[in-house]
C-alpha angles and dihedrals in degrees: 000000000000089000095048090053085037088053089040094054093044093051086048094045088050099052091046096054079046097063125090096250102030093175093055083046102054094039086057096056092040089051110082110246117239097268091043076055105048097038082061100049074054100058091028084054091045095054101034080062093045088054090049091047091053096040085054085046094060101038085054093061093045092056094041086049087048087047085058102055091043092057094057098043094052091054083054106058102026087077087051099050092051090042086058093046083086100064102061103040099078084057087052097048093041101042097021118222109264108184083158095066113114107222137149113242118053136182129181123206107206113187115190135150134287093222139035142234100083107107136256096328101113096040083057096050090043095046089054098040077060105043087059092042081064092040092057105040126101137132090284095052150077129212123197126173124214114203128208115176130030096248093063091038089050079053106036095049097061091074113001105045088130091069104043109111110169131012125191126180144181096035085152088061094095123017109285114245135159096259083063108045101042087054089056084041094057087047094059102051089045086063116031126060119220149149095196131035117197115192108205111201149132117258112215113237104157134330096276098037127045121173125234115241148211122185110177118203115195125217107244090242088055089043091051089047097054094043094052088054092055134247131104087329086057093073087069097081091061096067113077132227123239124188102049097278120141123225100258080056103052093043087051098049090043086051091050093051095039084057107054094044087048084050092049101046096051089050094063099028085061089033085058091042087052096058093037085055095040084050096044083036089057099034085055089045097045078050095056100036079058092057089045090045089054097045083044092059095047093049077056104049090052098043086043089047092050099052085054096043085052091044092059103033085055081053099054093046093054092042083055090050098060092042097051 
């Protein structure tokens, strides 16, 4: 079978080199003729649709596996976020919470996540950290951010990196606890001056809605000054101190643990929203990897059906040829 190849290539080589233009010649047998040409598109088109219907499938397992995680982690720390709305009530109930105060100082404490793919959560947080950062600045006063999460620094620094003071990531590396949170608490009020926290976060409410929040913490000076005009503050003067402290000390130390169970609380209350939105993000994905993937099967069928339908009806035509 070699020789005879062999025998057929060498016929074909020596009438080309017979021929009066034995270049064009040779360029022409070695050019695919239009059906060559069009059979391939065909088979380069088939399996370019068979690659993209492997590539959706396993996207699809990697969201439905994402889905998944999400899931348990969500049932892990939801527990864990209603069980800290406990810690900051009596605060609220005791020093009220007062966003509308007009102060100078103001720092926002914006918590976001450290990844992605969980929706519209951090551009929410981010859009209304900005949104009071607008609200509170004027000639007389100072605006600072606080970030807390990757996703809000990537954002923020675009246009305000001036006022960034302090910037803190990863806090989902390890599992959240209270330890852990009132020392970066503490951190933060050492080095940061304020009259007026604000705490931006998502509030879980289910696993398709969460609820932008504000929590306002107020410095003890402001405190005492609001307490001494009058108001709900006011009530403040009618509890007495016992232990020799004196009242600058109580409302510091008050603003130094409302703080830290605000701060808490908003951690794990956002860290519960993100993995209700990645679950309901990856449910809608896998969804939508199962309608590509069926679109993708049909342009298939039919590119597949109509190579075959040209492949016979080239054989009948050449059948009909040597017939006729």
């Amino acid at each position: 079978m070699a020789m005879a190849a062999l025998r057929r290539e060498g016929k074909r080589v020596s009438t080309l080199i017979a021929s009066p233009n034995p270049v064009n010649s040779l360029r022409s047998s070695l050019a695919p003729s239009e059906e060559q040409v069009s059979f391939g598109v065909r088979s380069i088109s088939t399996q370019i649709v068979r690659n993209r219907m492997k590539s959706v499938k396993n996207i699809q397992k990697i969201t439905k596996a994402m889905k998944m995680v999400a899931a348990s982690k969500l049932r892990a720390i939801q527990v864990r976020a209603e069980n800290s709305r406990g810690l900051w009530q009596p605060f609220t109930a005791l020093l009220g919470d007062t966003p509308s105060i007009d102060v100078k100082k103001n720092v926002i404490v914006t918590i976001s996540s450290d990844k992605g793919l969980c929706g519209g959560i951090n551009s929410t947080s981010v859009k209304m950290s900005r949104a009071i950062h607008k609200l509170n600045s004027g000639p007389d006063k100072e605006g600072k951010y606080v970030i807390l999460g990757e996703k809000a620094k990537a954002q923020l620094i675009r246009d305000s990196k001036k006022d960034i003071e302090i910037s803190i990531t990863e806090l989902q590396k390890n599992p959240l606890n209270y330890t852990q949170v009132s020392v970066m608490a503490d951190d933060i009020l050492k080095n940061v001056e304020f009259d007026a926290l604000r705490i931006v976060y998502n509030k879980f409410q289910s696993v398709v809605s969460f609820l932008p929040t504000t929590a306002t913490i107020l410095s003890p000076e402001v405190v005492e000054k609001e307490a001494e005009a009058g108001g709900k503050l006011g009530d403040l003067d009618s509890y007495e101190i016992e232990g020799g402290e004196t009242k600058s000390e109580v409302l510091q130390n008050l603003t130094e643990f409302q703080f830290s169970c605000v701060l808490f609380n908003a951690v794990l209350e956002n860290a519960t929203s993100e993995q209700g939105a990645r679950m309901s993000a990856m449910d809608s994905s896998s969804r939508n990897a199962g309608d590509m993937l069926d679109r993708l099967t049909l342009t298939y069928n039919r590119t597949r059906q109509a190579s075959i339908t040209t492949e016979l009806i080239e054989i009948i035509s050449g059948a009909s040829a040597l017939e006729g």
